[in-house]
N, C-alpha and C positions, 0 to 999 in steps of 0.2 A: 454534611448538610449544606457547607456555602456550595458546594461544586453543585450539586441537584438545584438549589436554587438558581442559581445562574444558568445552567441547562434549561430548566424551568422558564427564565425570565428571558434568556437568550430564542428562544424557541418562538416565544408570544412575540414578542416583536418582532423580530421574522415574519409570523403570521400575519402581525398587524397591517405591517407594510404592504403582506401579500394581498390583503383584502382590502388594503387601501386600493393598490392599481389593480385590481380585478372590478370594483365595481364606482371606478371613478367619472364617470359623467360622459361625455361625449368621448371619440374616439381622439380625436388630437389633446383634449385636457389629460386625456388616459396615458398617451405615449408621452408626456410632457413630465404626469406626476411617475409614471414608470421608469425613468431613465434618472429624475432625482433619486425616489427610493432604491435601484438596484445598486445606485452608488454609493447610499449609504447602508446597506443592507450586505455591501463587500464589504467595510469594515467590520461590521459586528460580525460574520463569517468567520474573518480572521482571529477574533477575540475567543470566540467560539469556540475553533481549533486549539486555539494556545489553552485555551483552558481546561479542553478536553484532555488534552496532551499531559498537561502535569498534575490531573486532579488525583486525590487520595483516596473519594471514594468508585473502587472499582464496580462492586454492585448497583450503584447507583447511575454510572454512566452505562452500563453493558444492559440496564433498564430502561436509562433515558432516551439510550442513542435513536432505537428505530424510530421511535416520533420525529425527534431535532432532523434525522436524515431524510423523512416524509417530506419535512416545513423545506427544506434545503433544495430536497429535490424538486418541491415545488417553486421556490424562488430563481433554480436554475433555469426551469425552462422560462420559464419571463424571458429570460437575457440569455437566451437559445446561443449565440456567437462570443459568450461572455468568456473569452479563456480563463480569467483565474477563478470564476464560478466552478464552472466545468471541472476546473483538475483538483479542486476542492472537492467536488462533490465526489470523482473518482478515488480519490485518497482515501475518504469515509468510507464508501462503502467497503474499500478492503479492509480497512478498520473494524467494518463492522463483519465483515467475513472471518477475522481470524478471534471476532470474540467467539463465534458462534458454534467454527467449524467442527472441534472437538465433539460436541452434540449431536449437529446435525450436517454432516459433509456436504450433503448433496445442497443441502439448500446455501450454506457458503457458498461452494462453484455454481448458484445463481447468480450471488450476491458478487461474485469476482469477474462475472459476465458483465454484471449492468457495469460495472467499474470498469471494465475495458472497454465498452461504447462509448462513457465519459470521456475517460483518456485516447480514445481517438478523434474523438470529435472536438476535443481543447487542441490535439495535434492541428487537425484541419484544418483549425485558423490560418495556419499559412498555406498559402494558396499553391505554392511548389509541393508541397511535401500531398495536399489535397489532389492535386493532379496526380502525381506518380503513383499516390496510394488508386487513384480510379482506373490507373494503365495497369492496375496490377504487379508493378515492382515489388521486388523482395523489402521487407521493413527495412535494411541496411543501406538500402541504396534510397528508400523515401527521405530514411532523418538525417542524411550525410551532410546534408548544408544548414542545417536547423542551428541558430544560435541558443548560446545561453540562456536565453530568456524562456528559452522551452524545457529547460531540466527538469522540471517538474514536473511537465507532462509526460515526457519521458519516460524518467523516475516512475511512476505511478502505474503507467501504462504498459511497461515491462514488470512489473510487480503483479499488476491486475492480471494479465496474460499469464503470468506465470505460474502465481497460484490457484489460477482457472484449469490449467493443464496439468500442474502434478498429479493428479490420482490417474491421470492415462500417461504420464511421459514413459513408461516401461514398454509402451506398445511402439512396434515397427512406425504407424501406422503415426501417432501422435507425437515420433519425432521429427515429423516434417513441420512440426510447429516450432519447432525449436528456437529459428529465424525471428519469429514475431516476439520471441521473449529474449534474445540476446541483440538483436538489432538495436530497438529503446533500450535496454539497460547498456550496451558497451558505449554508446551515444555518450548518454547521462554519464558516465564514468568518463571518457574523455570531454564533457563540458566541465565537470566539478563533479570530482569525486567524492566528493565530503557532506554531499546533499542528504539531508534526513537520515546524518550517523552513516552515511556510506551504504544505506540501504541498497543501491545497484548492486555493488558486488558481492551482499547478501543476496540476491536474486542469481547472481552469476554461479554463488557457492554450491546453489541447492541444484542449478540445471548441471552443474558438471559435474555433480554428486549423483546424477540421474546417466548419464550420458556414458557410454562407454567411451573409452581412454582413444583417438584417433590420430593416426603418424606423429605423437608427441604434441600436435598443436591444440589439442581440447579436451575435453574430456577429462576423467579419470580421477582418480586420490590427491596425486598434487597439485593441480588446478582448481578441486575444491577446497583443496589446506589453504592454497595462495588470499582465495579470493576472500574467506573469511578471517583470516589472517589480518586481511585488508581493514575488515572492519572493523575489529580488535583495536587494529592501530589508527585507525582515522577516529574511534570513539572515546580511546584511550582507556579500551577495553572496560565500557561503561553500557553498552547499548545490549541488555541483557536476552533480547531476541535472538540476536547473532550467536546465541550460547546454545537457546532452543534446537534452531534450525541447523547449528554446527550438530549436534547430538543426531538428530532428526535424521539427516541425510547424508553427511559426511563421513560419522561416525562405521553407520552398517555399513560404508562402502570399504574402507577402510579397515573394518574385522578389528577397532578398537574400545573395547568396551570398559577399560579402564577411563578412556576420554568423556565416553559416553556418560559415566558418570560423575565426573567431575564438572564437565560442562552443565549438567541439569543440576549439579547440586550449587553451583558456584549461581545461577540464576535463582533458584529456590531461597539462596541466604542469602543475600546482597544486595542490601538496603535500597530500594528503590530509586530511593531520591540521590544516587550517586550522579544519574541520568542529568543533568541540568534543563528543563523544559519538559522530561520526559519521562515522570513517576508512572503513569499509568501505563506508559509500554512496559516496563519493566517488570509492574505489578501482573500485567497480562502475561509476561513471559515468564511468570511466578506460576503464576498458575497453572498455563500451559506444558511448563517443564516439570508441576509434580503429576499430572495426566501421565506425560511420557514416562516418568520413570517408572510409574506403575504399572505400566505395560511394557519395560524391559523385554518381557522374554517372548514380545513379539518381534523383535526386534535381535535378540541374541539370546535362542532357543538352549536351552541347556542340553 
């Protein structure tokens, strides 16, 4: 009940602020009281997240979210050029894509679209990476100069891309997208690889898990072992997603179904709160991983 409350209470004030600077007086008092409240409307964001991140109750966030991410998304556009809004709000909605997606897929890969707009348009803040992405360069050669201070947009927007494109990456045709989801994540992994449990190279895991094996340099079984391997060891084998998505994609590629289910079962028992900040991923990839096992034999047909 305190996490709903606080969702709850996190929410309304948000709102508050929002309809403070929507219907505040002349247009200069408007932009005057808009640029206090969006800065203090970044913190509670941040409190937000943190609390969403390790709350216990999972039903109650996976109910509260689509309001809190409305209120969000409305305080985003206020502060249109706001980068850490922006990759907030991109983060969410994958978040809220991988509550959903087991349900309803199609409407996830909306919810993984509007999150890669986010996460381009927090990219765009820098004005280099805004130019090369309007000449049309490949994403690796946009973020090649991009510092640290952009890993989370990165982070986020190889993630969003990424899981926008899994239910087509099998097609000829959808692995010319390939670029857009390992550009930002190899980035993010060479700025700091350790960003949100090493999530990049859980993005890297599931595309090479996708990706047929190519002259040794990509692709294939041990490029997806390596990469979640990665996050194993950057979480200290704590980030119970990495277990899901090892099973998910790695696993069939690889023709191990002994893996397959130790990795779902090892998410299914283990204690959430191993995660430090991050109970409710955990309890998500609880759940997600008893979905998957129950559909084993779509997976390894007897």
């Amino acid at each position: 009940m305190k996490e709903k409350r606080f969702l709850c209470i996190s929410s309304m004030l948000c709102l508050f602020f929002f309809l403070i600077v929507c219907f505040s007086g002349c247009t200069a008092t408007r932009h005057t009281v808009q640029e206090v409240s969006i800065n203090m409307i970044d913190t509670s964001i941040d409190d937000l997240v943190e609390k969403l991140l390790d709350s216990k109750s999972y039903g109650a966030i996976k109910n509260g979210l689509p309001g809190a991410l409305l209120v969000v998304t409305g305080i985003t556009e206020l502060s249109p050029n706001n980068y850490k809004l922006l990759t907030r709000t991109c983060m969410l909605y994958v978040a809220y894509g991988l509550f959903v997606e087991d349900e309803n897929p199609d409407y996830a890969v909306e919810l993984y679209g509007i999150a890669t707009d986010y996460g381009l348009r927090a990219l765009k803040q820098d004005k280099e990476f805004r130019r090369k992405f309007e000449q049309g360069l490949d994403y690796a050669e946009c973020v090649k100069h991009l510092g640290k201070e952009y890993v989370g947009a990165l982070a986020w927007t190889g993630t969003a891309y990424g899981l926008k494109t899994l239910p087509k990456l099998t097609s000829a045709a959808a692995l010319m997208e390939v670029p857009c989801i390992s550009g930002p994540a190899m980035k993010a992994i060479e700025l700091d690889e350790t960003y949100f449990y090493g999530i990049s190279h859980l993005v890297m895991g599931i595309v090479n898990g996708l990706l047929p094996e190519y002259a040794g340099l990509t692709g294939g079984v041990e490029f997806s072992r390596k990469e979640f391997d990665a996050v194993d060891r950057i979480s200290g084998n704590r980030f119970m997603l990495a277990k899901y998505f090892r099973a998910k994609y790695y696993c069939p590629l690889a023709k191990d179904q002994v893996m397959f289910n130790k990795s779902l079962n090892e998410a299914i028992e283990t204690d959430p709160a191993i995660l430090p900040g991050g109970y409710l991923l955990n309890e998500l990839a609880r759940v997600k991983s008893q979905f998957l096992l129950d559909r084993a034999i779509t997976y390894f047909p007897q």
